[in-house]
KOLKE-269385 format. One record per atom (N, C-alpha, C): residue number from 1; atom name; x, y, z. Coordinates in pm, whole numbers, padded with zeros to 5 digits. Example, Ala and Ser with C-alpha at 12.3 -4.5 7.8 and 13.67 -1.06 7.14 Angstrom:
BEGIN
<rec n="1" atom="N" px="01319" py="-00569" pz="00780"/>
<rec n="1" atom="CA" px="01230" py="-00450" pz="00780"/>
<rec n="1" atom="C" px="01320" py="-00330" pz="00780"/>
<rec n="2" atom="N" px="01285" py="-00225" pz="00708"/>
<rec n="2" atom="CA" px="01367" py="-00106" pz="00714"/>
<rec n="2" atom="C" px="01290" py="00003" pz="00787"/>
END
This chain:
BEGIN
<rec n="1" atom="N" px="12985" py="12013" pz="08807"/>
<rec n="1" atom="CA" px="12931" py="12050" pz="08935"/>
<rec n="1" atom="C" px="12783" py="12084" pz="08917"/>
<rec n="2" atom="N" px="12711" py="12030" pz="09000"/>
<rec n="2" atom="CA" px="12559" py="12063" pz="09035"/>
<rec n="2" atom="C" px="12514" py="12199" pz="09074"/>
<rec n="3" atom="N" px="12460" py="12249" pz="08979"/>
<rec n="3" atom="CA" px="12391" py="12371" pz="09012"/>
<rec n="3" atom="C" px="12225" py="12429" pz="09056"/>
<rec n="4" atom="N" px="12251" py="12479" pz="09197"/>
<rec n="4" atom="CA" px="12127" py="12489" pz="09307"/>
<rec n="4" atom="C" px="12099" py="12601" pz="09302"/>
<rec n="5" atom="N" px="11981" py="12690" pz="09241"/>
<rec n="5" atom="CA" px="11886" py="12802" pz="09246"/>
<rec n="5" atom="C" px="11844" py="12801" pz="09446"/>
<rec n="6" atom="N" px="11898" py="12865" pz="09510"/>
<rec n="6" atom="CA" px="11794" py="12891" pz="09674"/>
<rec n="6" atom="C" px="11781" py="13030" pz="09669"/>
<rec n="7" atom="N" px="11625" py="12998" pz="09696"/>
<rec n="7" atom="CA" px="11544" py="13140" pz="09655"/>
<rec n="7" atom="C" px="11488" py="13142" pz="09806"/>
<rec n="8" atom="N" px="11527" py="13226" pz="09888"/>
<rec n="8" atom="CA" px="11470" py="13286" pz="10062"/>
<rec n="8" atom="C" px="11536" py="13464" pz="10044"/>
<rec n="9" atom="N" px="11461" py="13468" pz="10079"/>
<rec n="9" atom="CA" px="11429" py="13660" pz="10191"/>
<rec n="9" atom="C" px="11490" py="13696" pz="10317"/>
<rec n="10" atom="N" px="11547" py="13540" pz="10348"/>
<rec n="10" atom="CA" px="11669" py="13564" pz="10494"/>
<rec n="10" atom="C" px="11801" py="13534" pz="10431"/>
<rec n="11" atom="N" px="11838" py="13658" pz="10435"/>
<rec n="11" atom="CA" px="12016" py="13682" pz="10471"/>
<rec n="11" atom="C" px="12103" py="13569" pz="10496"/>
<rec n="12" atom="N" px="12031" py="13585" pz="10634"/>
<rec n="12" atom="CA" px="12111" py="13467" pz="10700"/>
<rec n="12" atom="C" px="12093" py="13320" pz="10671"/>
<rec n="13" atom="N" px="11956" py="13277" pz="10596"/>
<rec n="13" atom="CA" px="11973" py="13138" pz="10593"/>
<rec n="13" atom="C" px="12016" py="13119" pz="10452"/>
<rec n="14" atom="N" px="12012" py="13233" pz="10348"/>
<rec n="14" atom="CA" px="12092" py="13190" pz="10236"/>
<rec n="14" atom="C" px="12251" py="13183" pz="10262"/>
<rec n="15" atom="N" px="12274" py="13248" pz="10377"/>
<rec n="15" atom="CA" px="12427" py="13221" pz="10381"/>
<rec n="15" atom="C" px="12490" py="13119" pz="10424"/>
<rec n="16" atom="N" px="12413" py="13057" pz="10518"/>
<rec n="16" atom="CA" px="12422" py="12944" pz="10587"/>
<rec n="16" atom="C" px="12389" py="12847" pz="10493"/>
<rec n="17" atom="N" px="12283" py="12856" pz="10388"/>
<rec n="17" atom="CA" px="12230" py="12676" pz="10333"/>
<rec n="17" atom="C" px="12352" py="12705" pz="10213"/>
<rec n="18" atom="N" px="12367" py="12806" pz="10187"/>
<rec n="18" atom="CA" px="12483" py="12795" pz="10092"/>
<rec n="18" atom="C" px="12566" py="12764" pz="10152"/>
<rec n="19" atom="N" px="12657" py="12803" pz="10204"/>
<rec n="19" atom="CA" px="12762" py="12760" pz="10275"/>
<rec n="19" atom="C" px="12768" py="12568" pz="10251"/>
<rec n="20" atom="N" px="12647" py="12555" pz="10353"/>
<rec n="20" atom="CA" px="12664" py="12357" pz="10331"/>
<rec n="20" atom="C" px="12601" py="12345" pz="10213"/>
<rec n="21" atom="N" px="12534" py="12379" pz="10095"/>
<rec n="21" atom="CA" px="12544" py="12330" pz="10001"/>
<rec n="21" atom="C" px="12709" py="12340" pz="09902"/>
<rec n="22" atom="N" px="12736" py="12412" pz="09947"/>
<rec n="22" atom="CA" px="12907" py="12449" pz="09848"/>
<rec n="22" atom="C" px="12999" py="12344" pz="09902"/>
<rec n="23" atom="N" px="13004" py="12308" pz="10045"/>
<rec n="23" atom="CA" px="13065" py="12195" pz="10117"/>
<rec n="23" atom="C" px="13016" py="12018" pz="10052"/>
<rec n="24" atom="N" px="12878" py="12077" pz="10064"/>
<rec n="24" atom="CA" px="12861" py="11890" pz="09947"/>
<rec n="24" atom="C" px="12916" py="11874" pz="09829"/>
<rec n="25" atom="N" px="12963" py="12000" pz="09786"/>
<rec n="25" atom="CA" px="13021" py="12008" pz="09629"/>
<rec n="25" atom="C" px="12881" py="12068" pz="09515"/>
<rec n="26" atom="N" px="12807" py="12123" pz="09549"/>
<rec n="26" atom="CA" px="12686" py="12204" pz="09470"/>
<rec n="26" atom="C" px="12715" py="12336" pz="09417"/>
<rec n="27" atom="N" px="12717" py="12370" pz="09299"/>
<rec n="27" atom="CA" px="12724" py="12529" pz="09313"/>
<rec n="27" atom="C" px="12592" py="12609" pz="09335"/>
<rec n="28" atom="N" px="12578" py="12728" pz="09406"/>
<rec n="28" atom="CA" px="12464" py="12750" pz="09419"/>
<rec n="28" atom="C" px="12460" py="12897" pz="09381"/>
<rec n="29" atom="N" px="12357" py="12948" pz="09303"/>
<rec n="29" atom="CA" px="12299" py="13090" pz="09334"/>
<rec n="29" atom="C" px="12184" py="13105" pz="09356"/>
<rec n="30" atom="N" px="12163" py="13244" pz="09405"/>
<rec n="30" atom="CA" px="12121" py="13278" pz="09541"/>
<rec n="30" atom="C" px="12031" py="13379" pz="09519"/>
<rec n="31" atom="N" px="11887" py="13393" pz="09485"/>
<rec n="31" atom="CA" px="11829" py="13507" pz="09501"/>
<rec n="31" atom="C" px="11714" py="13523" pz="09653"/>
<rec n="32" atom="N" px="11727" py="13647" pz="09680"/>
<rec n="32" atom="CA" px="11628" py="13665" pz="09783"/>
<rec n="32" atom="C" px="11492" py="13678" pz="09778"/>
<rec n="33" atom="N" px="11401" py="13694" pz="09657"/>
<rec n="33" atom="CA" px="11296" py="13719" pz="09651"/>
<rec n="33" atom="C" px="11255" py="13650" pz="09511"/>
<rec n="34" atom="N" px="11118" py="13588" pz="09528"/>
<rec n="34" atom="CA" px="11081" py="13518" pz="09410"/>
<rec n="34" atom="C" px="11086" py="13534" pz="09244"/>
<rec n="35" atom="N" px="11063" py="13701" pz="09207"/>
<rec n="35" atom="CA" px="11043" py="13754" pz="09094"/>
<rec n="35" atom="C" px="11185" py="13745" pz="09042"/>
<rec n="36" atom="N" px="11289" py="13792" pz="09139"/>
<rec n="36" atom="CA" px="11436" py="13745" pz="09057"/>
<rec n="36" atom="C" px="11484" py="13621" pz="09061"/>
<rec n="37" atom="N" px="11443" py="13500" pz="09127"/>
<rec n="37" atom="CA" px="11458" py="13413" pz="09135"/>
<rec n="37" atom="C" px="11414" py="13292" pz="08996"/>
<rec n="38" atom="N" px="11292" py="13379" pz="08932"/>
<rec n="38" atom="CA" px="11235" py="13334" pz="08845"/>
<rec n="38" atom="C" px="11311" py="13374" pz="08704"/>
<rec n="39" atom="N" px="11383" py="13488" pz="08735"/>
<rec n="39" atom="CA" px="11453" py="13493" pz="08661"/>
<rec n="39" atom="C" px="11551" py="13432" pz="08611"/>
<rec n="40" atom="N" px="11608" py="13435" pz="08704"/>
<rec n="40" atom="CA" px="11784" py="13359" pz="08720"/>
<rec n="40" atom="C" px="11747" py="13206" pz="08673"/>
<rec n="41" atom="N" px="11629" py="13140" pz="08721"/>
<rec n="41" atom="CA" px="11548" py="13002" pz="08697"/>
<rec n="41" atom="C" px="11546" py="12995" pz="08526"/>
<rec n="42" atom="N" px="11543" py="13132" pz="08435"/>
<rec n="42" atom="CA" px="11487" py="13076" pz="08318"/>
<rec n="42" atom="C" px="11662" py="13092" pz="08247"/>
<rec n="43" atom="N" px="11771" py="13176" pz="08297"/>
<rec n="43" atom="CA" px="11876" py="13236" pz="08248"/>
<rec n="43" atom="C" px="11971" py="13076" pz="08283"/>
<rec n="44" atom="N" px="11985" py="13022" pz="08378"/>
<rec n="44" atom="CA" px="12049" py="12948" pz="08453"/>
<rec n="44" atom="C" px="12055" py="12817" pz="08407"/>
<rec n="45" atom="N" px="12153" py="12762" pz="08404"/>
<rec n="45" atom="CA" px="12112" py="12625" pz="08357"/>
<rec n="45" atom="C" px="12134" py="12532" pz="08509"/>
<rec n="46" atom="N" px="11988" py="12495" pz="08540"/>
<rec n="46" atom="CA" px="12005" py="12456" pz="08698"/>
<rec n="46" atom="C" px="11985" py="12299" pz="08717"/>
<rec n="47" atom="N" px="11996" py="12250" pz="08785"/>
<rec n="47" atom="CA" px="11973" py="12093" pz="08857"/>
<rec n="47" atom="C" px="11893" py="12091" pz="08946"/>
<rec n="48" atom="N" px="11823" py="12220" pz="09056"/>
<rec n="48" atom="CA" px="11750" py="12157" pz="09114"/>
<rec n="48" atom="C" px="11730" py="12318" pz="09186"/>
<rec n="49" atom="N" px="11586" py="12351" pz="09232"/>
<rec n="49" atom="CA" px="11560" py="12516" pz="09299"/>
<rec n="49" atom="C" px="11547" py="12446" pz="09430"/>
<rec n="50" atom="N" px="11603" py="12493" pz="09549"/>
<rec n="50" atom="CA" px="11523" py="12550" pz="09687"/>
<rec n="50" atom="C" px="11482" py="12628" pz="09692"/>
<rec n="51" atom="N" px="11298" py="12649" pz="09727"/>
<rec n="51" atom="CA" px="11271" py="12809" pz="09747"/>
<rec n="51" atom="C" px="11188" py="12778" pz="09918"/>
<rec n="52" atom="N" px="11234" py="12875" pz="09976"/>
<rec n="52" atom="CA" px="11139" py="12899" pz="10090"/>
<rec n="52" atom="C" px="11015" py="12949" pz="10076"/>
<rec n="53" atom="N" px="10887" py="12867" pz="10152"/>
<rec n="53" atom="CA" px="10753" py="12882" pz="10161"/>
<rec n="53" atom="C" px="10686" py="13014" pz="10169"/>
<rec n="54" atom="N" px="10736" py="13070" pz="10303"/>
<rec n="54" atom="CA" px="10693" py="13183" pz="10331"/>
<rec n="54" atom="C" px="10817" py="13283" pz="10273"/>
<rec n="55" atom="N" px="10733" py="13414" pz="10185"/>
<rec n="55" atom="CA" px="10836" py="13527" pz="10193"/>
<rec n="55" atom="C" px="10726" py="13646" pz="10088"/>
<rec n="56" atom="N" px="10791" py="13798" pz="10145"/>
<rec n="56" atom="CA" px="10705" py="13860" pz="10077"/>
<rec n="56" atom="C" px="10697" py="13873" pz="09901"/>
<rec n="57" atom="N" px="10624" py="13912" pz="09849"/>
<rec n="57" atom="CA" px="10594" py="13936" pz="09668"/>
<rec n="57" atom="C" px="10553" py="13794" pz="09690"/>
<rec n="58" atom="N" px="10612" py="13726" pz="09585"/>
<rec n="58" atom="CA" px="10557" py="13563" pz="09576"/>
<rec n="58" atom="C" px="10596" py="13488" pz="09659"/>
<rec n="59" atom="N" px="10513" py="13385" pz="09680"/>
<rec n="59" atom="CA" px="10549" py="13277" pz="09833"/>
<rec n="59" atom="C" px="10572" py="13202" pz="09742"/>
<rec n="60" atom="N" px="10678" py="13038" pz="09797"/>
<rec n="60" atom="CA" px="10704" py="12955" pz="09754"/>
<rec n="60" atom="C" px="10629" py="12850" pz="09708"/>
<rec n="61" atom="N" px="10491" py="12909" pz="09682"/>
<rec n="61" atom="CA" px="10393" py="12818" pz="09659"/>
<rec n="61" atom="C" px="10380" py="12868" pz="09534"/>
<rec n="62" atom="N" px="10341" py="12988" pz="09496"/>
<rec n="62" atom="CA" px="10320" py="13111" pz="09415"/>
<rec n="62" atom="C" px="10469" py="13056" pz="09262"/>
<rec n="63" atom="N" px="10606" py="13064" pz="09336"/>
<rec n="63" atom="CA" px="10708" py="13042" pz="09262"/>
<rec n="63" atom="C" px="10703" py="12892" pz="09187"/>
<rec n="64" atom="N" px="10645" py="12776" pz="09254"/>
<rec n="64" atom="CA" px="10655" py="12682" pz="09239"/>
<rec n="64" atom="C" px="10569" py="12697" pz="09117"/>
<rec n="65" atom="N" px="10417" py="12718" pz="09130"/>
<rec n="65" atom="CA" px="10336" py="12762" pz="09012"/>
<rec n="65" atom="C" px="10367" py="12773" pz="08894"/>
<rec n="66" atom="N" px="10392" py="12944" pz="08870"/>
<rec n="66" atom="CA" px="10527" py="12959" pz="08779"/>
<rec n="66" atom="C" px="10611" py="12877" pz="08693"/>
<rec n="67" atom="N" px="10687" py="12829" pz="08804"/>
<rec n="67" atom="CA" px="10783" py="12744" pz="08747"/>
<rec n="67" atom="C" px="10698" py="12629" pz="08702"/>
<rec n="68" atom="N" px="10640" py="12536" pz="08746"/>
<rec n="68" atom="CA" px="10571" py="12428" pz="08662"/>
<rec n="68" atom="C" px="10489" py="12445" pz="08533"/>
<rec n="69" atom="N" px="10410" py="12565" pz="08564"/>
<rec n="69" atom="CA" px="10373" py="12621" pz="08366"/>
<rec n="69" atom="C" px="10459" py="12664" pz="08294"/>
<rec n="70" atom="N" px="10593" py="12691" pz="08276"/>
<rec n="70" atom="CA" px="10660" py="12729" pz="08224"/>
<rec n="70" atom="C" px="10786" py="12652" pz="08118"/>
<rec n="71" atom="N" px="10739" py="12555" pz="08031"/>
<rec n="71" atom="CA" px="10799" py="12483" pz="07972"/>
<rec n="71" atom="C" px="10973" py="12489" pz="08003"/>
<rec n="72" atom="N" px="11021" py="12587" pz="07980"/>
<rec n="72" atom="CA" px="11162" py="12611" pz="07953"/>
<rec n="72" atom="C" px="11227" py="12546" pz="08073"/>
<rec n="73" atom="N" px="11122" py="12560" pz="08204"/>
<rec n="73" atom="CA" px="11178" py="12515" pz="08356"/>
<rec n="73" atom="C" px="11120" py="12466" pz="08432"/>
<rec n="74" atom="N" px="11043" py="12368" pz="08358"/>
<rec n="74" atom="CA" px="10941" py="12310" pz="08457"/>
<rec n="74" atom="C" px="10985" py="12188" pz="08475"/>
<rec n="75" atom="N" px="11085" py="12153" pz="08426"/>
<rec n="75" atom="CA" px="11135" py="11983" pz="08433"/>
<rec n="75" atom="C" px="11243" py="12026" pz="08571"/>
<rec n="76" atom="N" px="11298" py="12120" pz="08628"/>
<rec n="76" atom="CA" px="11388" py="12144" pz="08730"/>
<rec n="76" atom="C" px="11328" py="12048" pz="08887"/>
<rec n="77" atom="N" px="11350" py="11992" pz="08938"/>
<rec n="77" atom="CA" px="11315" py="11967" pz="09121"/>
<rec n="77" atom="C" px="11310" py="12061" pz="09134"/>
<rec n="78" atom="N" px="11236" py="12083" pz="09193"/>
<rec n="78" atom="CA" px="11170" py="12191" pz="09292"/>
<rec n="78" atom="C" px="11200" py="12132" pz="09431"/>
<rec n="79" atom="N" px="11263" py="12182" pz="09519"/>
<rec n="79" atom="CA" px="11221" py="12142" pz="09649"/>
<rec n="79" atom="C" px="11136" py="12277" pz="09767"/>
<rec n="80" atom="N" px="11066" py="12251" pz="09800"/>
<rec n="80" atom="CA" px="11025" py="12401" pz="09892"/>
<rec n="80" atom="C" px="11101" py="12357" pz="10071"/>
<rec n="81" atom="N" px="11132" py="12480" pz="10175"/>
<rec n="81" atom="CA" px="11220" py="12477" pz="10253"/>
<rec n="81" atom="C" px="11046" py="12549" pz="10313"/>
<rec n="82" atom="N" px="11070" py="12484" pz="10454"/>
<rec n="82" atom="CA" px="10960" py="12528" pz="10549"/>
<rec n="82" atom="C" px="10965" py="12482" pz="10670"/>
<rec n="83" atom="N" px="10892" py="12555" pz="10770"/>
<rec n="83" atom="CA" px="10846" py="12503" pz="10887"/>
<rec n="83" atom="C" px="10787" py="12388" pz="10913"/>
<rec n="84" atom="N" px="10683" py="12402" pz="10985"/>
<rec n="84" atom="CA" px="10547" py="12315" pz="10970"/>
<rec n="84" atom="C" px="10492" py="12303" pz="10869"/>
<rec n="85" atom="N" px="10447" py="12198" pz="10785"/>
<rec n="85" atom="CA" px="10383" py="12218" pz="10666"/>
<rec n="85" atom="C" px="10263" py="12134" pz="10698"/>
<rec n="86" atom="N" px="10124" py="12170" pz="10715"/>
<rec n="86" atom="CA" px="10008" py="12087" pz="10699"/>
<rec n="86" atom="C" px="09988" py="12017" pz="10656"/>
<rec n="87" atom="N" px="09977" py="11882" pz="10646"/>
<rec n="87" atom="CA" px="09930" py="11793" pz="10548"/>
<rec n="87" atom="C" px="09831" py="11804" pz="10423"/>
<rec n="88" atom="N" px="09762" py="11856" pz="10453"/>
<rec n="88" atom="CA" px="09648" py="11947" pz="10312"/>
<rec n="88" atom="C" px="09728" py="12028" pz="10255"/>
<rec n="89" atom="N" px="09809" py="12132" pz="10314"/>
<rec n="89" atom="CA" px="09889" py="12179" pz="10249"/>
<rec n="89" atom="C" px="09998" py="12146" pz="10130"/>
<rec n="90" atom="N" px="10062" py="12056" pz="10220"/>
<rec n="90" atom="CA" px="10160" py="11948" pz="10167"/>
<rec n="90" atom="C" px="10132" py="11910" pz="10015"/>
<rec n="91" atom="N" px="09998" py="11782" pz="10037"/>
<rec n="91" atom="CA" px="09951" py="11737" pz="09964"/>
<rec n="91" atom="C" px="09932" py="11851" pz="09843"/>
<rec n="92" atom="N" px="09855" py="11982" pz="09872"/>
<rec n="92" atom="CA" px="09828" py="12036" pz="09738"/>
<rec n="92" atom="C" px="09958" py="12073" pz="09647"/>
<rec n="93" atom="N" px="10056" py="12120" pz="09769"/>
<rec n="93" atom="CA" px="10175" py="12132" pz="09720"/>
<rec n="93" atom="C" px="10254" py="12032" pz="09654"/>
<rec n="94" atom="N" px="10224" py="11897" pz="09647"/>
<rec n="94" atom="CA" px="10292" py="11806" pz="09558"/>
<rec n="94" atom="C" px="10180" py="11788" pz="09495"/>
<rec n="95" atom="N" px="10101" py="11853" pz="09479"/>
<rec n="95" atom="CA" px="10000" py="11811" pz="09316"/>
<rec n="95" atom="C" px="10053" py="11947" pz="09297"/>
<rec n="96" atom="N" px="10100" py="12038" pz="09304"/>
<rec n="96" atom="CA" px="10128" py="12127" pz="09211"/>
<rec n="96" atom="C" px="10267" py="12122" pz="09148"/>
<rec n="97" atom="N" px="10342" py="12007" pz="09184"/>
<rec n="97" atom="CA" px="10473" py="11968" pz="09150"/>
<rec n="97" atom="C" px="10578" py="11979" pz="09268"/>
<rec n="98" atom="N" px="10535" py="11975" pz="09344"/>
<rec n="98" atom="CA" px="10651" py="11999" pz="09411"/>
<rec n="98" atom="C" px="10736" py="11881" pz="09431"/>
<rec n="99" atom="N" px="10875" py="11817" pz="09436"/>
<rec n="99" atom="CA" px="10919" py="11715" pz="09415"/>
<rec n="99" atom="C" px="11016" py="11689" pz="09580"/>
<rec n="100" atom="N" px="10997" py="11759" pz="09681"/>
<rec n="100" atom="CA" px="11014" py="11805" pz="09819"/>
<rec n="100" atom="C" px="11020" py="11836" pz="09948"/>
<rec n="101" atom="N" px="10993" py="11854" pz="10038"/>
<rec n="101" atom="CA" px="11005" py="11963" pz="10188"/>
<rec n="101" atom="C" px="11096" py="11900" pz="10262"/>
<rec n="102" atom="N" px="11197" py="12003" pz="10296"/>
<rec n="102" atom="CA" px="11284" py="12020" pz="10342"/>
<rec n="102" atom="C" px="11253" py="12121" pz="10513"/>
<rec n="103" atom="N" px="11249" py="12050" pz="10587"/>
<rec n="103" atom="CA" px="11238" py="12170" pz="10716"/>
<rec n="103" atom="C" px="11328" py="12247" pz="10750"/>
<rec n="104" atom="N" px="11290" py="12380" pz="10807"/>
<rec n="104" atom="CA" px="11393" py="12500" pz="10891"/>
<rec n="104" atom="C" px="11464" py="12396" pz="10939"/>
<rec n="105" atom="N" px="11505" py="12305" pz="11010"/>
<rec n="105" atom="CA" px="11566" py="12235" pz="11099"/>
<rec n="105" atom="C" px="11655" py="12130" pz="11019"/>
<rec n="106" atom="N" px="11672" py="12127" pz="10870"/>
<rec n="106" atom="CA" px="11756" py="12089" pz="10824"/>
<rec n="106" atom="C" px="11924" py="12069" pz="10896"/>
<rec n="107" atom="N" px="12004" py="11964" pz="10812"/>
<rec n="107" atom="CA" px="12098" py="11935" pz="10796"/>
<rec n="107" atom="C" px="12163" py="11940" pz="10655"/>
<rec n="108" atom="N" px="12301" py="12003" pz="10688"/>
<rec n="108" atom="CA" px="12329" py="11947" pz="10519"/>
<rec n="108" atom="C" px="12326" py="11819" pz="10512"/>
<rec n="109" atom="N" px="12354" py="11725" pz="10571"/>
<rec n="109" atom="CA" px="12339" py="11590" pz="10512"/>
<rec n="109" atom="C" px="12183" py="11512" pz="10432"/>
<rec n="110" atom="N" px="12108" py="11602" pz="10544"/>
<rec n="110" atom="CA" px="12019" py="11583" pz="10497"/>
<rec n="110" atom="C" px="11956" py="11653" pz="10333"/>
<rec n="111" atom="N" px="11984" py="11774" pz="10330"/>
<rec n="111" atom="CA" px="11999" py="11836" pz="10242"/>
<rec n="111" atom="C" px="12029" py="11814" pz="10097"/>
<rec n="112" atom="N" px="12162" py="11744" pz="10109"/>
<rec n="112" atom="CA" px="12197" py="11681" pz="10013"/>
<rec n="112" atom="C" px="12161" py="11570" pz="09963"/>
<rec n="113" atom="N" px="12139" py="11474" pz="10024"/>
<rec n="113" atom="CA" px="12079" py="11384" pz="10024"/>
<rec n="113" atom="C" px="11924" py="11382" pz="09943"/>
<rec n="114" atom="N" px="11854" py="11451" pz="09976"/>
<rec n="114" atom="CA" px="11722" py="11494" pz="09925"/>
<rec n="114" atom="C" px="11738" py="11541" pz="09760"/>
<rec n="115" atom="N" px="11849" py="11654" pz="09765"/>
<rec n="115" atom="CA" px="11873" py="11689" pz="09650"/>
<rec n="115" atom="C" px="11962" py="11618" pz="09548"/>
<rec n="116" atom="N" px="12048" py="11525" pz="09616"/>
<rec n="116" atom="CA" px="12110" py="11402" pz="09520"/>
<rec n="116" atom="C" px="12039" py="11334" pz="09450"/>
<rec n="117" atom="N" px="11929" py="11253" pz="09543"/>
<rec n="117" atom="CA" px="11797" py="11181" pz="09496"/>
<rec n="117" atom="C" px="11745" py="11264" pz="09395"/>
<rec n="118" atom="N" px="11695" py="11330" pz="09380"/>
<rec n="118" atom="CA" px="11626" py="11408" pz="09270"/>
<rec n="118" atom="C" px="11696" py="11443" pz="09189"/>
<rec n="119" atom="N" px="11865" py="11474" pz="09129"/>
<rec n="119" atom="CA" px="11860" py="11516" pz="09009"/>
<rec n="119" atom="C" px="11941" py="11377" pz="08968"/>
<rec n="120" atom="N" px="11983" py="11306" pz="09065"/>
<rec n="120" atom="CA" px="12030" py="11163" pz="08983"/>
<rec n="120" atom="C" px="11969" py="11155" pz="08813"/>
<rec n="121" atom="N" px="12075" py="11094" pz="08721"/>
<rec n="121" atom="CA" px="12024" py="11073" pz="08623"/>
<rec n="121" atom="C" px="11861" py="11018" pz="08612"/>
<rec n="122" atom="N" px="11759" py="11012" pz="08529"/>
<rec n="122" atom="CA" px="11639" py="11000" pz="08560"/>
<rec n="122" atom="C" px="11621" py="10858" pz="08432"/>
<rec n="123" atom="N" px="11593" py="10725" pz="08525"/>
<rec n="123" atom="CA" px="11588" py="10604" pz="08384"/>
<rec n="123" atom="C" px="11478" py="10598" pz="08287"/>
<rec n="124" atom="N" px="11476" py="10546" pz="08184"/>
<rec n="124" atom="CA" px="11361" py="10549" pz="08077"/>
<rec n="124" atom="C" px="11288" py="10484" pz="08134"/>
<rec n="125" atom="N" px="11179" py="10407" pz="08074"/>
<rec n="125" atom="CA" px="11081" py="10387" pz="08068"/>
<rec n="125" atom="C" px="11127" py="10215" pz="08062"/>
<rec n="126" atom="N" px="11208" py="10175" pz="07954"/>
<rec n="126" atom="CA" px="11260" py="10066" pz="07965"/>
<rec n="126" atom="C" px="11392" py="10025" pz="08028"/>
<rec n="127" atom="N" px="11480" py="10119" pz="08070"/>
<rec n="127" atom="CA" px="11524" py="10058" pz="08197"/>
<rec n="127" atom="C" px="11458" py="10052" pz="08327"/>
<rec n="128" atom="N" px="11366" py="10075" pz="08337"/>
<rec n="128" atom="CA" px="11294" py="10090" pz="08474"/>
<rec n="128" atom="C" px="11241" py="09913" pz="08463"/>
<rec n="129" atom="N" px="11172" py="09896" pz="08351"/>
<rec n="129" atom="CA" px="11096" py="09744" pz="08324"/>
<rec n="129" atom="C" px="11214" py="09666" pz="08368"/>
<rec n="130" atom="N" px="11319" py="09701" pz="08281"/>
<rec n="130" atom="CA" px="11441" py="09593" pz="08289"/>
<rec n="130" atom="C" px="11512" py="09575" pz="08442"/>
<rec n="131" atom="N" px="11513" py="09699" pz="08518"/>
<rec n="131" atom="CA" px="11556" py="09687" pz="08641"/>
<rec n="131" atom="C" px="11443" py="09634" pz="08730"/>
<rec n="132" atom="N" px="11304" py="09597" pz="08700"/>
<rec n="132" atom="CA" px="11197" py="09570" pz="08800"/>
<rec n="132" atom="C" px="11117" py="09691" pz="08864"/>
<rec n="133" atom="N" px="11100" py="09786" pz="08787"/>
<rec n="133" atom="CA" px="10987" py="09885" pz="08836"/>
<rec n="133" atom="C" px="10853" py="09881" pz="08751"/>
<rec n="134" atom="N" px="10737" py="09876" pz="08833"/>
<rec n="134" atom="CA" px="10643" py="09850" pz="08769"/>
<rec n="134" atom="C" px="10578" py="10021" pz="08709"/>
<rec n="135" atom="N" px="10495" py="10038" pz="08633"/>
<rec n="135" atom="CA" px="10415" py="10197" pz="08591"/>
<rec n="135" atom="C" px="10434" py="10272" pz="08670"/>
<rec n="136" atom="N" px="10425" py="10234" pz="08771"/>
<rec n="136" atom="CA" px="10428" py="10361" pz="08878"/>
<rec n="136" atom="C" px="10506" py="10390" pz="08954"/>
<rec n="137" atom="N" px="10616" py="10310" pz="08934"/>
<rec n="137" atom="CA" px="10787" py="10398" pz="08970"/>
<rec n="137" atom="C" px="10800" py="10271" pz="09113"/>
<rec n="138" atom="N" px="10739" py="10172" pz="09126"/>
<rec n="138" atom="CA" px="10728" py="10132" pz="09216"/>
<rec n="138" atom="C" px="10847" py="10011" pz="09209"/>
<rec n="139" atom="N" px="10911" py="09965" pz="09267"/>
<rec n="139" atom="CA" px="11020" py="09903" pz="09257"/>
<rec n="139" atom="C" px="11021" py="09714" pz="09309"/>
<rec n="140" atom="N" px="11026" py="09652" pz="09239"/>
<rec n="140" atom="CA" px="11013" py="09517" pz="09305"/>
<rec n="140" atom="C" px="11092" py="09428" pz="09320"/>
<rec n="141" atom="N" px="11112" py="09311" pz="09426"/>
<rec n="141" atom="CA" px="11241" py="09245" pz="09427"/>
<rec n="141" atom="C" px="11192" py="09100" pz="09370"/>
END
């Protein structure tokens, strides 16, 4: 079973995205605030973090950070969970790794889906040639 780090400061939406993540078949734990989240991130043997954008101590920008300098857990998906996200924003946020965004307005289907894609086994370098992907992950028929 797939194991999901969701790191939010609402009650209620960790109960809820858990909930449909446990229904896709994910196991998930659950911290509310970034600093324990980072924890559980280095203790955990995970498949993939949701953290929400906005929240107090570290924001999900802040956590993402973190986690990408941090050898032991920087190979994890990251996905960040948000509102509106700016496009400048966005953008800096996937140069800082983010592999993600997921909106408040989610679905589990959608959900899963996003997070299936990303921890799928990940192909070498030469099955990628052999299946038709060129350097840059780009795929050709």
């Amino acid at each position: 079973m797939k194991k999901i780090l969701l790191i939010d400061d609402s009650s209620f939406s960790c109960s809820v995205l858990a909930e449909l993540l446990e229904s896709e078949g994910f196991e998930v734990v659950v911290s509310h605030e970034g600093t324990t989240g980072l924890k559980l991130a280095r203790k955990e043997k995970l498949d993939a973090i949701l953290c929400d954008m906005v929240m107090p101590g570290l924001t999900g920008g802040e956590v993402l950070r973190i986690v990408r300098c941090s050898p032991s857990i920087s190979h994890i998906p990251f996905i960040l969970i948000s509102g509106i996200v700016p496009q400048e924003d966005a953008d800096h946020l996937k140069w800082l790794g983010a592999n993600g965004f997921i909106s408040k307005e989610w679905s589990s289907a959608q959900i899963a889906r996003v997070i299936r894609n990303l921890i799928q086994p990940q192909l070498t370098n030469s099955e990628k040639m052999l299946l038709g992907f060129d350097r840059v992950g780009c795929f050709h028929f």
